[in-house]
C-alpha beads as a LAMMPS data file, in Angstrom:
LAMMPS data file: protein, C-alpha beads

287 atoms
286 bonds

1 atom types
1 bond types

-500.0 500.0 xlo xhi
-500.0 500.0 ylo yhi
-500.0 500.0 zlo zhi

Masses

1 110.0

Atoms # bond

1 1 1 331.466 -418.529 -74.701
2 1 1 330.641 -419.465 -77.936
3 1 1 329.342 -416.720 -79.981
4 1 1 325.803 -417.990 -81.953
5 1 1 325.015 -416.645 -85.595
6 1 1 321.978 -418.797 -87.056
7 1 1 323.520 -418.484 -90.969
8 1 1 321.111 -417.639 -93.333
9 1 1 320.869 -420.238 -96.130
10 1 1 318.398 -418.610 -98.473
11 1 1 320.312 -414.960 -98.452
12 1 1 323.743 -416.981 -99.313
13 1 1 322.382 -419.010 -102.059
14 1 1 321.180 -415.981 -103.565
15 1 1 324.659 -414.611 -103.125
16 1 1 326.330 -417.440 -104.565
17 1 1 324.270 -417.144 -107.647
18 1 1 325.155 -414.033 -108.071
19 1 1 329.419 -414.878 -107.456
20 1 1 328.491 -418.139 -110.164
21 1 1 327.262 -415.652 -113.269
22 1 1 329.942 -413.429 -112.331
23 1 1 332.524 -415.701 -112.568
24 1 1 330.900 -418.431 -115.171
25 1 1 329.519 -416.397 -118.168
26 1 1 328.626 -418.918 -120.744
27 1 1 330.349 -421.812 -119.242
28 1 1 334.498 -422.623 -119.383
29 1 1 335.997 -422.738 -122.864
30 1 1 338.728 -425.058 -121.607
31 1 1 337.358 -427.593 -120.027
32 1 1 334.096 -427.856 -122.614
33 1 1 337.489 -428.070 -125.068
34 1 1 339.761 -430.647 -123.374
35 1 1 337.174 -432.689 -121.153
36 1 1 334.573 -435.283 -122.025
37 1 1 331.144 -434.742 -121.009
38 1 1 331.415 -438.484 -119.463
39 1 1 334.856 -437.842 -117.317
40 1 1 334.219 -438.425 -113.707
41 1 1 336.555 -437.454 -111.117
42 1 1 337.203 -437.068 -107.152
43 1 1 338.864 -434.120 -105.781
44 1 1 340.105 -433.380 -102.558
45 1 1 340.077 -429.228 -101.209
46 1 1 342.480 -428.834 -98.303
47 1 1 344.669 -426.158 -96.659
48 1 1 347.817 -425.803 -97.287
49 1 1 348.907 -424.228 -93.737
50 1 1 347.331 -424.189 -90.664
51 1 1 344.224 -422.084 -90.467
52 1 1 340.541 -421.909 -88.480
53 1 1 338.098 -423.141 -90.830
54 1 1 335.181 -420.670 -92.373
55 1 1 333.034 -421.241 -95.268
56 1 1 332.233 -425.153 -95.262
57 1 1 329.243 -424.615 -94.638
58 1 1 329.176 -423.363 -98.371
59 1 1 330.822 -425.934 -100.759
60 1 1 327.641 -428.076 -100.571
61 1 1 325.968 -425.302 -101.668
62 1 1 328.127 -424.738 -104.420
63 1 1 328.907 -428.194 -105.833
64 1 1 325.899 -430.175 -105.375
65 1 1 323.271 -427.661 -107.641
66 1 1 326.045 -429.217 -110.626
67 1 1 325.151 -433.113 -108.922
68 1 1 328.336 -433.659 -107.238
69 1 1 328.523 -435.311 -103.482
70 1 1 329.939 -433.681 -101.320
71 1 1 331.542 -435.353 -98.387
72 1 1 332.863 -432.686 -95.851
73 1 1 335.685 -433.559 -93.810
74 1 1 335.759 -430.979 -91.317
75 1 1 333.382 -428.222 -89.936
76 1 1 333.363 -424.568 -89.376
77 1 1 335.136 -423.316 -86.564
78 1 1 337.578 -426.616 -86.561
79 1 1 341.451 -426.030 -86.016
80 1 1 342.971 -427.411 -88.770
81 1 1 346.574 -427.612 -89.920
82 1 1 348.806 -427.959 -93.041
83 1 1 347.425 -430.159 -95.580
84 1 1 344.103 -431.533 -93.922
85 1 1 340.964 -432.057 -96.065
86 1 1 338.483 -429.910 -96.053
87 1 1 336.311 -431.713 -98.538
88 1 1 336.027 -434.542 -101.080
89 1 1 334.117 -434.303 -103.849
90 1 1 332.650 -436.434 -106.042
91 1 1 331.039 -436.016 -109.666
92 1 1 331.915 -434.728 -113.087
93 1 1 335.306 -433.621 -113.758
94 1 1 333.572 -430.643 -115.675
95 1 1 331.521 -429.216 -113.055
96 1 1 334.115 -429.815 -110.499
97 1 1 336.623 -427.734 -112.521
98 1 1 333.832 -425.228 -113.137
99 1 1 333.279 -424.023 -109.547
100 1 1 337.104 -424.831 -108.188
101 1 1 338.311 -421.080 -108.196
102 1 1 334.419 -419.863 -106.569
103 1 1 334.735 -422.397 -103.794
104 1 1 338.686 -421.106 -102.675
105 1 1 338.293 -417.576 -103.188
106 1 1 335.282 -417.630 -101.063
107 1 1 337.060 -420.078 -98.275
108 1 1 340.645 -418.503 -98.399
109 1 1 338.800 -415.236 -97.127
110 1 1 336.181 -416.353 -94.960
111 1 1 339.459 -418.578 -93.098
112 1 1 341.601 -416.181 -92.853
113 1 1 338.794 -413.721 -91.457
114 1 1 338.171 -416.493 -88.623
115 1 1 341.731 -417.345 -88.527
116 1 1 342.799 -413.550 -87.380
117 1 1 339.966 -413.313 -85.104
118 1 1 340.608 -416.478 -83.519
119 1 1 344.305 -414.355 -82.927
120 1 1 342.459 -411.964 -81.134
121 1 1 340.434 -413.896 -79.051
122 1 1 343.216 -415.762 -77.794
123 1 1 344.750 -412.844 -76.527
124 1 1 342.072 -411.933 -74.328
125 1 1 342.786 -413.416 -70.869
126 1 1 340.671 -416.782 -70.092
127 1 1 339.016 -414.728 -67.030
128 1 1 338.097 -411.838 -68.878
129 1 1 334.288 -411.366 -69.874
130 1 1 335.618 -409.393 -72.631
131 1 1 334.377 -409.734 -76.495
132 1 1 336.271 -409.157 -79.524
133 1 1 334.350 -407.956 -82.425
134 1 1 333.931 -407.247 -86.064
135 1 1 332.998 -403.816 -86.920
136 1 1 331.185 -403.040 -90.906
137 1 1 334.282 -402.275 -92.713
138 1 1 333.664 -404.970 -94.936
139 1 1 334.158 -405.947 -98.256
140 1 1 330.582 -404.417 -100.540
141 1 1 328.645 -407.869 -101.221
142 1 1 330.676 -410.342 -98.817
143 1 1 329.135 -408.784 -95.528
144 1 1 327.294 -412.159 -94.876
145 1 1 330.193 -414.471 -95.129
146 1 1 333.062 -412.056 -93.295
147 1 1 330.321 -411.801 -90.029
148 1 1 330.058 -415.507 -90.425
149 1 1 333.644 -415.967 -90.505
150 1 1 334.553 -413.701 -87.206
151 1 1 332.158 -415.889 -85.084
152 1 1 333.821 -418.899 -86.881
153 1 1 337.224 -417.574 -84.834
154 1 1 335.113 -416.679 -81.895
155 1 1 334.082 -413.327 -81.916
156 1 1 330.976 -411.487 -82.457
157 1 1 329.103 -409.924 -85.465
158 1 1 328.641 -406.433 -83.820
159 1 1 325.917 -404.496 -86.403
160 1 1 325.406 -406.800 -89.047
161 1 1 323.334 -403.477 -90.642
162 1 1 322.679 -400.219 -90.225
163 1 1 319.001 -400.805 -88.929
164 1 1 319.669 -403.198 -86.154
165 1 1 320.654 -400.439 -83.480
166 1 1 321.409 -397.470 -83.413
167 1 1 325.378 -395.740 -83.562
168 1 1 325.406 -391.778 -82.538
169 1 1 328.744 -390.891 -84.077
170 1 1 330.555 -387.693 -84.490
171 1 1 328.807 -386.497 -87.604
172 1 1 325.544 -387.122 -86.317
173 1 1 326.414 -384.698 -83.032
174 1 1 327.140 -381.898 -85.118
175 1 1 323.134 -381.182 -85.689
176 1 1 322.959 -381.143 -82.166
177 1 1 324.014 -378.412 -79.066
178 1 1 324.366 -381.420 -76.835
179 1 1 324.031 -386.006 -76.534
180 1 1 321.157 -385.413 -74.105
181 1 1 319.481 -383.700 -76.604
182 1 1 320.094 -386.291 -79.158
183 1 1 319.425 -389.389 -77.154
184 1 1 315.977 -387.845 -76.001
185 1 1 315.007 -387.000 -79.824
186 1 1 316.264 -390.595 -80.684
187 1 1 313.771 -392.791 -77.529
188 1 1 310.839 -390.379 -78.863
189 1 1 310.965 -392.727 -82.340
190 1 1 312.826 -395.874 -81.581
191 1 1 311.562 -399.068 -80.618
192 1 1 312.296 -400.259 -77.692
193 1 1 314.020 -403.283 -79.196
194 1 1 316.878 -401.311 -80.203
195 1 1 319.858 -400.443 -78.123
196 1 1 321.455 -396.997 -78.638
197 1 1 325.255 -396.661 -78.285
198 1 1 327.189 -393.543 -78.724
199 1 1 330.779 -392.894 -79.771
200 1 1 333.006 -391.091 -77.583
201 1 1 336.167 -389.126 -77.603
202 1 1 336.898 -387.774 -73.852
203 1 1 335.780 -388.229 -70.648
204 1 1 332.755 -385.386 -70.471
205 1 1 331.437 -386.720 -73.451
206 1 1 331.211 -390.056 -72.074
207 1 1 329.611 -389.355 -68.920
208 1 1 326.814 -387.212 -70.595
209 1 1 326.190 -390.235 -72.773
210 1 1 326.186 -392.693 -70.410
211 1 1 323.841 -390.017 -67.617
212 1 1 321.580 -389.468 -70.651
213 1 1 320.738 -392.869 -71.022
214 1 1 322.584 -394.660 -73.724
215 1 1 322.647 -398.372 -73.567
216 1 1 326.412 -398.373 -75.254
217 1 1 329.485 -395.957 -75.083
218 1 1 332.317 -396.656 -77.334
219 1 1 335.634 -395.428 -75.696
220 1 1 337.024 -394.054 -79.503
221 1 1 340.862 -394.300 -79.967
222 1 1 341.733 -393.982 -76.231
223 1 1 345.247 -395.264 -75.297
224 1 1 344.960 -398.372 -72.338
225 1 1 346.061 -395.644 -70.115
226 1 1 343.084 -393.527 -70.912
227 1 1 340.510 -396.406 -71.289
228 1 1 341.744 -396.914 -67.252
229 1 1 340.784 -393.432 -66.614
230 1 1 337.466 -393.716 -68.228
231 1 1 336.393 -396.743 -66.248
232 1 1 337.724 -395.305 -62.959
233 1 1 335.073 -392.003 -63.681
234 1 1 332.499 -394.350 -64.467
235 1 1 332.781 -396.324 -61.399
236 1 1 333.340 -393.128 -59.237
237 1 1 330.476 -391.696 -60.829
238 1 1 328.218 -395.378 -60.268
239 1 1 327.477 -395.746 -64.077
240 1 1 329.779 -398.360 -64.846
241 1 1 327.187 -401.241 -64.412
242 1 1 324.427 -399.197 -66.477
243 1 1 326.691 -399.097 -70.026
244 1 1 328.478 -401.630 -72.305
245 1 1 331.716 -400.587 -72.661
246 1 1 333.116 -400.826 -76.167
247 1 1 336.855 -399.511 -77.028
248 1 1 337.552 -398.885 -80.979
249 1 1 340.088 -397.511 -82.817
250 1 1 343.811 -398.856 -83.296
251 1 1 343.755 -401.841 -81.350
252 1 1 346.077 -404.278 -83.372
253 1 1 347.363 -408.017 -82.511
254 1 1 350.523 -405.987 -80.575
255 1 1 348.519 -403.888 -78.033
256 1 1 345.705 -405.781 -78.038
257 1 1 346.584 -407.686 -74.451
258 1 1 347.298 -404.403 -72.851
259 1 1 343.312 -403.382 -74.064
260 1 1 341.912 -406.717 -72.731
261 1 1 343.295 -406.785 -69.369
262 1 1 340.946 -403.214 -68.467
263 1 1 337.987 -404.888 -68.391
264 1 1 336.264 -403.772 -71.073
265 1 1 332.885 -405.364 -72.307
266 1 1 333.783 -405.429 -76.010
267 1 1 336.715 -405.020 -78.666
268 1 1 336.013 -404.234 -81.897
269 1 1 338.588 -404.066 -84.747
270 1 1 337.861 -403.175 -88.141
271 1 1 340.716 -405.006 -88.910
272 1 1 339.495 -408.690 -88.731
273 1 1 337.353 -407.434 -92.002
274 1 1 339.885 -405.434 -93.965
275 1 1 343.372 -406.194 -92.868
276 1 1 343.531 -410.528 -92.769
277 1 1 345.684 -412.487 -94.908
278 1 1 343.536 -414.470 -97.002
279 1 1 344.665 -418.760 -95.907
280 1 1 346.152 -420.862 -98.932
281 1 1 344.196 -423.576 -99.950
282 1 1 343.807 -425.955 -103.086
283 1 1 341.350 -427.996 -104.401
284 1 1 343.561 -431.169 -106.584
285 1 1 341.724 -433.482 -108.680
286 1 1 342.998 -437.185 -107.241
287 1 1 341.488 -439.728 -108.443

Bonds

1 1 1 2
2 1 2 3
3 1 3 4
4 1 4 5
5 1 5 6
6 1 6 7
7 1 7 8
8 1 8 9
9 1 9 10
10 1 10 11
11 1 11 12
12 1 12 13
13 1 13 14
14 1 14 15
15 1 15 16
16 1 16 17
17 1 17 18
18 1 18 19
19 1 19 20
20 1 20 21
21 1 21 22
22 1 22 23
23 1 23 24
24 1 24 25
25 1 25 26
26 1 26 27
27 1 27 28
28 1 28 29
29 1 29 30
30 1 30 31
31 1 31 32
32 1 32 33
33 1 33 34
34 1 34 35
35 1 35 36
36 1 36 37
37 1 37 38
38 1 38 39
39 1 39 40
40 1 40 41
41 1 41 42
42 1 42 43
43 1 43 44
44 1 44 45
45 1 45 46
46 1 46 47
47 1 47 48
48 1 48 49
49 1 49 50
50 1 50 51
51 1 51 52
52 1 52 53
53 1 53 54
54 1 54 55
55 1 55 56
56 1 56 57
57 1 57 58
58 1 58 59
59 1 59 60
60 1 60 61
61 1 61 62
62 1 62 63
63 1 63 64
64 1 64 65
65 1 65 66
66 1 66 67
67 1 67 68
68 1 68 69
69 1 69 70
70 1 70 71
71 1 71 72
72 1 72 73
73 1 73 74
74 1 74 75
75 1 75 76
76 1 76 77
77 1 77 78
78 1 78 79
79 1 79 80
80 1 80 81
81 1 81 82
82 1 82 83
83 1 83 84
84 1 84 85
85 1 85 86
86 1 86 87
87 1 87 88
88 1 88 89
89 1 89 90
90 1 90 91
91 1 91 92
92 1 92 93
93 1 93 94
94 1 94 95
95 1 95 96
96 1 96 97
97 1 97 98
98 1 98 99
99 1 99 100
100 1 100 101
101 1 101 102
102 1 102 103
103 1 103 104
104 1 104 105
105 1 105 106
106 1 106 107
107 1 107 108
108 1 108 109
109 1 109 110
110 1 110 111
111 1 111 112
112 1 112 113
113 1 113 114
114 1 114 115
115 1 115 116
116 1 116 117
117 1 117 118
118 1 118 119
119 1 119 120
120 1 120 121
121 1 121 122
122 1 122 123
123 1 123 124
124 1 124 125
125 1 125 126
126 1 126 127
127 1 127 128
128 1 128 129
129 1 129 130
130 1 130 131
131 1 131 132
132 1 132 133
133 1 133 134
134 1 134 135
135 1 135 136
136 1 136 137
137 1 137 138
138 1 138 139
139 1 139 140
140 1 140 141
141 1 141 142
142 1 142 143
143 1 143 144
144 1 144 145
145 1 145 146
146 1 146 147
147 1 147 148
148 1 148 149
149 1 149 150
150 1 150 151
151 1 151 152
152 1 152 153
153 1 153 154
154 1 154 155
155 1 155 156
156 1 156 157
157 1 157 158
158 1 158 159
159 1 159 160
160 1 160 161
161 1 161 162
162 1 162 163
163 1 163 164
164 1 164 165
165 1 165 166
166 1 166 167
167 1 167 168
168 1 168 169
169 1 169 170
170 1 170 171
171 1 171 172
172 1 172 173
173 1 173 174
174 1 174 175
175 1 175 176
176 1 176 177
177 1 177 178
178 1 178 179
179 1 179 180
180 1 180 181
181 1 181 182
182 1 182 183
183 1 183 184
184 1 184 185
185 1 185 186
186 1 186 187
187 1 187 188
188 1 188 189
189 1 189 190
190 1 190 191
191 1 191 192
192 1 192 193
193 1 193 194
194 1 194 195
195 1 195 196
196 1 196 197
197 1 197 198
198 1 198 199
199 1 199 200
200 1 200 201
201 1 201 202
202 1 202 203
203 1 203 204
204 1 204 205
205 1 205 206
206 1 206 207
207 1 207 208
208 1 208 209
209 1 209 210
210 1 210 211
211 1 211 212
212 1 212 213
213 1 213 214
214 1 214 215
215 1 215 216
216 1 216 217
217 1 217 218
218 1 218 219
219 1 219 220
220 1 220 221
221 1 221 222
222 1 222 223
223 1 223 224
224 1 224 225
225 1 225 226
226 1 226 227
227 1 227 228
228 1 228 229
229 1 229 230
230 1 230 231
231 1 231 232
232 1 232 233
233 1 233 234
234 1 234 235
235 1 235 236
236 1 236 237
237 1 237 238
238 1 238 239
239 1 239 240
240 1 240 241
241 1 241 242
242 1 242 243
243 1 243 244
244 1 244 245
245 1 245 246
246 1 246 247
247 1 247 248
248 1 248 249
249 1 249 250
250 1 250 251
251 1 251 252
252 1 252 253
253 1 253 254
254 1 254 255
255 1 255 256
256 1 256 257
257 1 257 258
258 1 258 259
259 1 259 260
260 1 260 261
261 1 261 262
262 1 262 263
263 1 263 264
264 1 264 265
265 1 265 266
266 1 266 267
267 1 267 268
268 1 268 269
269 1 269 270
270 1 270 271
271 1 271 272
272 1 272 273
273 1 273 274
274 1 274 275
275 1 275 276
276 1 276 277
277 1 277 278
278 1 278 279
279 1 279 280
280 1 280 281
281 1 281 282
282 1 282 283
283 1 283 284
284 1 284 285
285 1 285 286
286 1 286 287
């Protein structure tokens, strides 16, 4: 199932102003040097290996506030291998040249984010109701586009911020003698649009959670083996139907089959955000 995430236009054009002073200053010496004000040019941006596209939904955005025409060739999400276009664009060889290096860095990331969670996803078996994930290890200031990018491979956002549910964690159980305690102080204040999800580390833990009323238990660095376990109490104990079930923590492209076939409801991996390999791609003036 498709994953949606409505992207937010006006929050990434104020981003991308922000990337265009950063990287523009007072305009580029070189070409303002070496290229007439008149030259017009095409240009073609493409990949140069295969790749799941991210970030086209962008290079309008960032060509067409210069008066270049854009003319994308492909679409977020798309399959796309070695040397297909991306893009053509049309306009002055100037501007073109002036946001060239803003347009790949932003879509080298943003496909490579999709591209490794697109590896994920096809790991998980085509009967399985399971989710893979993004977690908010993410880079400061590129939150918006690496979310956008995992459901670009398939998978979902997770907590886009901290306000949109809530995540009892170790270092928030500390202040407390027990979760019960915690979860009842936390459904005295919240709304009841927010779900409540609580990280576990053993099996006690999670069944006080998940008795207590949380909405979401995260099975924290527990080996397939153990994850087995853990859903085998829940069922025994008839709670398995009342919780998500999240597992977290050193799942990796190697083990990540063995994690899938439990049953699970979701996989998250920090790793989609902070470990890809950013995809190759050029932008070549042709014409």
């Amino acid at each position: 199932m498709k994953r949606i995430y409505p992207f937010p236009k006006t929050l990434a054009g104020e981003l991308l102003k922000s990337f265009i002073i950063e990287d523009e200053g007072y305009g580029d010496i070189t070409s303002e040097i070496l290229i007439p004000d008149e030259k017009q040019a095409q240009a073609r941006l493409f990949t140069r290996e295969d790749c799941v596209l991210s970030g086209a939904v962008l290079i309008s955005d960032i060509f067409q506030s210069l008066g270049c025409e854009v003319i994308l060739k492909a679409n977020d999400g798309d399959r796309l291998v070695k040397n297909q276009d991306i893009a053509l664009i049309y306009g002055s060889m100037k501007n073109i040249l002036l946001r060239e290096r803003l347009a790949l860095n932003l879509l080298a990331r943003m496909c490579g984010i999709a591209t490794k969670t697109a590896s994920f996803v096809q790991q998980v078996p085509k009967d399985s109701k399971t989710v893979i994930a993004a977690t908010r290890k993410t880079t400061p200031g590129m939150r918006l586009f690496e979310k956008y990018a995992v459901t670009c491979g398939g998978g979902d956002t997770h907590r886009l911020r901290l306000d949109d549910m809530v995540l009892l964690k170790d270092n928030h159980r500390v202040l407390f003698t027990s979760i019960t305690t915690a979860i009842e102080q936390l459904k005295k204040h919240l709304s009841f649009s927010k779900k409540i999800e609580v990280e576990v580390e053993d099996y006690d833990t999670m069944l006080e959670a998940a008795k207590a009323g949380a909405d979401i238990i995260m099975l924290d660095n527990m080996s397939p083996k153990e994850v087995a376990k853990a859903i085998e109490i829940l069922e025994k104990n008839k709670l398995r139907n009342r919780v998500i079930l999240e597992l977290s923590g050193g799942i990796n492209k190697e083990n990540i089959v063995q994690y899938a076939k439990l049953g699970a409801d979701i996989i998250s991996s920090g790793a989609l955000t902070h470990s890809f390999k950013s995809i190759d791609l050029s932008l070549d003036i042709i014409k």
